[in-house]
C-alpha positions in Angstrom: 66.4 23.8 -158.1 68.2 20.6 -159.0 71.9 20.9 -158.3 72.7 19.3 -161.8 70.7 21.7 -163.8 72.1 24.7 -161.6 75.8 23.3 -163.0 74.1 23.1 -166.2 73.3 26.6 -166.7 76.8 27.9 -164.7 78.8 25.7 -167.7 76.8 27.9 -170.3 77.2 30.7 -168.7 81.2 29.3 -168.7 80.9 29.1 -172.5 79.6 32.5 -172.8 81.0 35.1 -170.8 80.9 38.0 -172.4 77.2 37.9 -173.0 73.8 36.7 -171.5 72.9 33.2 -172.6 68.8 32.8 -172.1 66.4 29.6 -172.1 63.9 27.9 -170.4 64.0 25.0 -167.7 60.7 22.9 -168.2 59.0 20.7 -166.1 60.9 17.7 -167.1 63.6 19.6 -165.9 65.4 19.8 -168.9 68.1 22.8 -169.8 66.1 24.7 -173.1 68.1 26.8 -174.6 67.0 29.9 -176.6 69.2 31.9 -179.0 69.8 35.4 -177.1 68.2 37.7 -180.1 68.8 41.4 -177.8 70.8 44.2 -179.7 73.1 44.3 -176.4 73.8 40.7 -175.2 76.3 42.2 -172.8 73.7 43.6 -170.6 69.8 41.9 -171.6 68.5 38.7 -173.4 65.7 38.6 -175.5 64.5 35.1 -176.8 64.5 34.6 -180.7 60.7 35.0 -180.7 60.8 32.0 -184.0 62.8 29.9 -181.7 60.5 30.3 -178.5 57.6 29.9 -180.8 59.1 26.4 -182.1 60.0 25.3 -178.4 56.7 26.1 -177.1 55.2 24.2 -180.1 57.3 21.5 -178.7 56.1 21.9 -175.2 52.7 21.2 -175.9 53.3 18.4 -177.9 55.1 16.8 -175.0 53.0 17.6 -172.6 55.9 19.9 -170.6 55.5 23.5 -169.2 57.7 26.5 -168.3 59.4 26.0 -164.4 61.6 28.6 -165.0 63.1 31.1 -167.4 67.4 31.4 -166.9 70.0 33.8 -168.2 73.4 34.8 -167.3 74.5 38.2 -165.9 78.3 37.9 -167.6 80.9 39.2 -164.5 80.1 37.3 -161.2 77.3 39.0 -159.9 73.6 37.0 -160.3 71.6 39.9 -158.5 68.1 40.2 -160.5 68.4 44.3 -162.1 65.1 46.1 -161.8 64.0 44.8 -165.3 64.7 41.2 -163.8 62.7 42.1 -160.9 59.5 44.0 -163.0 60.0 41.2 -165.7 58.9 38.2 -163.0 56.6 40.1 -161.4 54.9 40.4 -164.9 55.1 37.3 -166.3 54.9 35.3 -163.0 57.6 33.0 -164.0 60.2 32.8 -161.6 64.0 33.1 -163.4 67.2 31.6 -162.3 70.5 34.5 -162.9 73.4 32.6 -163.3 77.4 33.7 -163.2 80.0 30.8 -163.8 80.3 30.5 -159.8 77.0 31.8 -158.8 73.3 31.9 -159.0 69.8 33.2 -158.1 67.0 32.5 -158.1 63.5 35.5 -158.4 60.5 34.2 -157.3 56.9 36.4 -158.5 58.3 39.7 -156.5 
């Protein structure tokens, strides 16, 4: 992934630290993000579903696609959980864990 974008997401992450942040990175490689709707931000993300709904509207306006899915582990440590892990392998869209100083990436397990 593109250095920039990786220092991107690690600034938001920054700005957030208490919770997980949560977007997309599309194939412009532009930073999306998406407001974190989960009942327990400190520990999951859930995309707004009207937001994701408006940003894939967008998407196929533009002609762009999903590279990636990112969101923040809050604490310094970017290793995928099992849900991470069961998520990707589901959806088959790899995600990119960030920390402020840190970061993953989870390929289709």
């Amino acid at each position: 992934m593109d250095q920039p974008v990786i220092a991107q997401l690690q600034n938001l992450a920054r700005c957030s630290p208490q919770q997980e942040i949560c977007g997309v990175i599309g194939t412009d490689y532009q930073v999306y993000p998406v407001v974190n709707a989960a009942k327990n931000k400190t520990t999951c993300f859930v995309f707004d579903k009207r937001e994701y709904f408006n940003l894939m509207k967008s998407f196929a306006l533009q002609g762009v696609k999903i590279l990636c899915i990112y969101h923040s582990h809050p604490g310094n440590n970017p290793e995928p959980s099992k849900a991470d892990l069961e998520y990707t392998k589901r959806s088959g869209i790899p995600q990119i864990i960030v920390t402020p100083n840190d970061y993953r990436v989870v390929k289709n397990a």
